[in-house]
Phi, psi and omega in degrees: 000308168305312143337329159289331187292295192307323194295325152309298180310338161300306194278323176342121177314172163266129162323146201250350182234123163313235168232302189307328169279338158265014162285318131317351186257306145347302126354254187314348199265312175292336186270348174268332231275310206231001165274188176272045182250346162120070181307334148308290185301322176298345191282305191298313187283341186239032148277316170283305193318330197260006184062038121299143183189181205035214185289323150329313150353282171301308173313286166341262257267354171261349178261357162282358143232058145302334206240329155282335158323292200304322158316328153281297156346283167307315183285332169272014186312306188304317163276014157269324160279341128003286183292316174310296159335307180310319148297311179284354141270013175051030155325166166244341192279290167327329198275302184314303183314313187269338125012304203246331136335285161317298228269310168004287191276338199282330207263340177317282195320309204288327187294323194288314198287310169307270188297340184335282235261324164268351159288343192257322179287341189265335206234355197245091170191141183337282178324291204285323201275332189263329170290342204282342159312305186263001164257359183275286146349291189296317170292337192261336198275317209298324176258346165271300162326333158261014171270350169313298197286269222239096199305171179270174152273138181298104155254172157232240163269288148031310188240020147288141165309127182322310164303292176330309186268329175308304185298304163346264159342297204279303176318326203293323229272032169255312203292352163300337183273131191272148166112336179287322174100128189288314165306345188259342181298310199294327161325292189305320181275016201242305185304305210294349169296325187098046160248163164328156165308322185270323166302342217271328177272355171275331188293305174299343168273345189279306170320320184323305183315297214298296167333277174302314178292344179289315200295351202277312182297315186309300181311315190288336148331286178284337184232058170255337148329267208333304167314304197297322212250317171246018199241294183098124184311311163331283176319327149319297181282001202261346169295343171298313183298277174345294151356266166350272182342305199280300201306311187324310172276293224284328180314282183306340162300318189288294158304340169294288192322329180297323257222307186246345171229010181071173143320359189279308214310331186289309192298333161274348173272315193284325176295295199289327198286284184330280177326325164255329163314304188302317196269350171250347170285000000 
């Protein structure tokens, strides 16, 4: 009988991901989620550098930033809850926000759900993730030179407009081609709305809950056997954690850093990645 045991256990698959490696895939998923640099294209690219690949995979890298929602979630906890009151007392203000919010989160969601299935086959590949880099870049360059030449008025996310967050919506909805960043779309589609840099990056993270979280639930849904079985449930929780961990710091750094020195800093790292990235493919 100890003999069968062990010989099963010999035949058991192997995780197609270690520990150590969602301990590190964990890592990039926090430290990327919420700057404008792509935590996906960053995933895609050093999943392949480690020979990781196919649909399981693909699935990880989008429910492990679950554990950076929640790391937004906790660091904006007052203003959800907040927002929560606010609805449910008929705010005018709260109303709007989640208003903008909603009409935002619909052009990501209705396109990924549609299109899903031909976006990971077509786009979640190095070559499409280093132009979506360097078109990105250019793009974050392209809008800090005009809000220099014409500033927004200090606003805040609240009192963007029903167009405004639609124009939102539609710009975040480039981050489905990976390596574009869902944050740096919605940051850029937020300015080009007229709010400041710093409101424009507080809208992007209060988008995160609808966004990240539907897809996040969706995957874990269609791919959760999947997970469990070629991923391994450790290796899940310990990139959720980690996740957290990091996205949690990188949030409050990150928003300092937005306040005094803007976007180009990313936006020239994202160019120079595209560029060597570009001399090694």
């Amino acid at each position: 009988m100890i003999a069968s045991v062990f010989a099963v256990s010999a035949s058991a698959p192997q995780p197609v991901v270690s520990l150590w490696e969602a301990v590190f895939l964990g890592v990039v998923e926090g430290l990327t989620e919420f700057l404008p640099v792509s935590s996906t294209g960053h995933l895609i690219l050093i999943g392949r550098l480690l020979g990781l690949r196919g649909p399981a995979v693909d699935a990880y890298s989008v429910v492990i930033q679950l554990g950076a929602l929640l790391a937004a979630v906790v660091y904006y906890r007052r203003v959800f809850i907040d927002l929560l009151r606010g609805v449910i007392g008929r705010k005018p203000e709260s109303l709007r926000l989640l208003r903008s919010l909603i009409v935002a989160s619909l052009p990501v969601l209705s396109l990924g759900y549609l299109f899903g299935k031909q976006i990971k086959a077509r786009l979640f590949q190095p070559s499409t993730v280093v132009l979506a880099l360097l078109f990105g870049g250019l793009l974050m360059l392209a809008v800090e030179w005009l809000h220099a030449r014409r500033p927004p008025p200090q606003q805040t996310a609240s009192q963007l407009s029903v167009p405004g967050a639609l124009i939102t919506g539609l710009v975040q909805a480039l981050s489905l081609w990976p390596g574009t960043s869902r944050s740096m779309a919605c940051i850029v589609g937020a300015q080009l709305s007229g709010l400041p840099r710093a409101a424009a990056a507080d809208f992007a993270f209060l988008l995160a809950l609808p966004t990240l979280g539907t897809a996040t639930l969706y995957e874990l849904l269609k791919h959760g056997r999947e997970l469990s079985t070629s991923v391994g449930i450790p290796q899940l929780v310990l990139g959720l954690l980690v996740s957290f961990v990091v996205g949690w710091l990188v949030i409050a750094g990150f928003l300092r850093y937005l306040r005094r020195f803007g976007m180009w800093p990313f936006a020239v790292y994202r160019i120079a990645l595209a560029a060597l990235l570009l001399c090694l493919l």
